[in-house]
C-alpha positions in Angstrom: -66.8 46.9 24.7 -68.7 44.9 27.5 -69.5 41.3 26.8 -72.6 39.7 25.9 -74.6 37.8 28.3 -74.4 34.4 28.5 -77.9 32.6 26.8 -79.3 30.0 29.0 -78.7 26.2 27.7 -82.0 24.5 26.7 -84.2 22.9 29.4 -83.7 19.1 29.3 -86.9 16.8 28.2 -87.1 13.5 27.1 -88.1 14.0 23.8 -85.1 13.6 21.2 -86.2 15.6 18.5 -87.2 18.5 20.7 -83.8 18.7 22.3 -82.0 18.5 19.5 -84.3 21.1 17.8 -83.7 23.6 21.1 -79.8 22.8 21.0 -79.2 23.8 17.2 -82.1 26.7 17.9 -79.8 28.0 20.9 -76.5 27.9 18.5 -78.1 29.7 16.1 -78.8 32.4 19.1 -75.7 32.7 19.5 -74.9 33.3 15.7 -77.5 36.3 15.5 -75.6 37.7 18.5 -72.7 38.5 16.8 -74.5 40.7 14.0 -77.2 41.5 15.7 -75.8 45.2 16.1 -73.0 45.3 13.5 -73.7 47.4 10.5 -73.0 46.4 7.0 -68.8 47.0 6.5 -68.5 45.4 9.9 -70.5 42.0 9.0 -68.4 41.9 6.4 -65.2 42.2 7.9 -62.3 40.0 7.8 -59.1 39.7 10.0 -56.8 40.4 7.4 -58.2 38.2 4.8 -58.3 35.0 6.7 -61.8 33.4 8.7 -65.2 33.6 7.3 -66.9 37.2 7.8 -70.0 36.9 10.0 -72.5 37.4 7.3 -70.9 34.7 5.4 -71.4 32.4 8.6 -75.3 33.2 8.9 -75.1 33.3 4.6 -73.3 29.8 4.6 -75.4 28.2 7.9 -78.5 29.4 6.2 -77.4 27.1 3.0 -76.0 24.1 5.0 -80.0 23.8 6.9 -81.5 23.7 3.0 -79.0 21.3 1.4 -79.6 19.0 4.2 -82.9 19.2 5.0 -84.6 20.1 1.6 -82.0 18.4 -0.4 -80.4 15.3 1.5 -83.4 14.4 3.6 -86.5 15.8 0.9 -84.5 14.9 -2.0 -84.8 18.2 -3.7 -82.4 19.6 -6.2 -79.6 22.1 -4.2 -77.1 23.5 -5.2 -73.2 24.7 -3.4 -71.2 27.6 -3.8 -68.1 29.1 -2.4 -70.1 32.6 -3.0 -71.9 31.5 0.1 -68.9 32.6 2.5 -68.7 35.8 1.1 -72.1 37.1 0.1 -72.6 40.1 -2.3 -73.1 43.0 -1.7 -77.3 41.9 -2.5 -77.6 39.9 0.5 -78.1 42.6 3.9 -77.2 42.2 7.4 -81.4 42.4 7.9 -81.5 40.2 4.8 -79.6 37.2 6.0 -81.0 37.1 9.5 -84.7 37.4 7.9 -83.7 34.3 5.9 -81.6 32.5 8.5 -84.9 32.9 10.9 -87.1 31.5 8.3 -84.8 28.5 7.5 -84.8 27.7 11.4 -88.4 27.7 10.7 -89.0 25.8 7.8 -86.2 23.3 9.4 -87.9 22.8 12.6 -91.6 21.8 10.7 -89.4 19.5 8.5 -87.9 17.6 11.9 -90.9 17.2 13.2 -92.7 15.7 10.4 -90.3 13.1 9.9 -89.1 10.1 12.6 -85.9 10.3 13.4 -84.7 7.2 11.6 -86.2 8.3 8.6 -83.8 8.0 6.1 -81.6 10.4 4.0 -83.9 10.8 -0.1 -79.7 10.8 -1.3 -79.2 7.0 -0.6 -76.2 7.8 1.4 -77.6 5.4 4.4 -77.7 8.7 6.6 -81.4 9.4 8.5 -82.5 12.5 10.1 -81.3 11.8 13.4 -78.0 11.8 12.0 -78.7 15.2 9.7 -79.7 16.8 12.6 -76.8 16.1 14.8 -74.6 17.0 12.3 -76.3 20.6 11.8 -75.6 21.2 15.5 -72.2 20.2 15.3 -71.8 22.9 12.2 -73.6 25.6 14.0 -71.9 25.0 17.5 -68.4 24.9 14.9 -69.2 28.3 13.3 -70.4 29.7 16.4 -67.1 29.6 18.1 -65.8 31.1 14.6 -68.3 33.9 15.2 -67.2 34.2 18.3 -63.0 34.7 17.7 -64.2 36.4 14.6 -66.3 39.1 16.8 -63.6 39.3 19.5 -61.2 40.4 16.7 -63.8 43.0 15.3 -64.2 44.9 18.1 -63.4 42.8 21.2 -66.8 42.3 22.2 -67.1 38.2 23.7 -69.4 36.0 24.9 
């Protein structure tokens, strides 16, 4: 299997928001890149039994951007499950990517509406500049679980 090709990191700029938006949008690239051409079985595949599958990393990524931007930041009621790591057989390949991309969307129109030290509608004394570094380090963290996860599939890297 040949490798992937490496995605280019995000051009630099001054704004804070807009780099932090274009790091956690260029994790998420490399998320989609490890389903993009798996079929159903294989998204769902698990080294015997141990790591996440990679439809339950889009699945669960997918979740974390709502509870923390909807629910942490928007003060909305959200809800966890340990379903989310292993999806049903409901949720598609097509279908968590369609939903993955739309969160990414719906995220990004959220950052940008708020200043960065806005703070956290939980009371936990967290703001948004703090959310939002903490969804890049959970999307850069599952990314390199996609990655040893896809190597062990079918030895396909980068």
């Amino acid at each position: 299997m040949p490798d992937l090709p490496e995605l280019p990191p995000p051009a630099p700029t001054a704004d804070e928001t807009e780099l932090l938006l274009a790091w956690l949008d260029h994790l998420r690239g490399s998320i989609l890149r490890k389903v993009a051409d798996l079929d159903e079985e294989q998204a769902r595949w698990r080294p015997h039994g141990a790591l996440i599958p990679l439809l339950g990393i889009v699945h669960h990524l997918t979740q974390v951007e709502w509870r923390w931007i909807d629910g942490a930041m928007r003060g909305e009621p959200v809800s966890r499950s340990e379903a989310e790591f292993a999806p049903g057989p409901e949720l598609t390949v097509a279908g968590a990517v369609r939903r993955y991309r739309e969160r990414a969307l719906a995220t990004a129109a959220a950052v940008r509406s708020m200043p960065m030290t806005q703070p956290c509608a939980d009371g936990s004394g967290r703001d948004l500049r703090w959310v939002l570094l903490h969804l890049v380090e959970e999307t850069a963290r599952h990314a390199g679980h996609a990655d040893a996860a896809r190597e062990l599939l079918d030895g396909v890297t980068g």
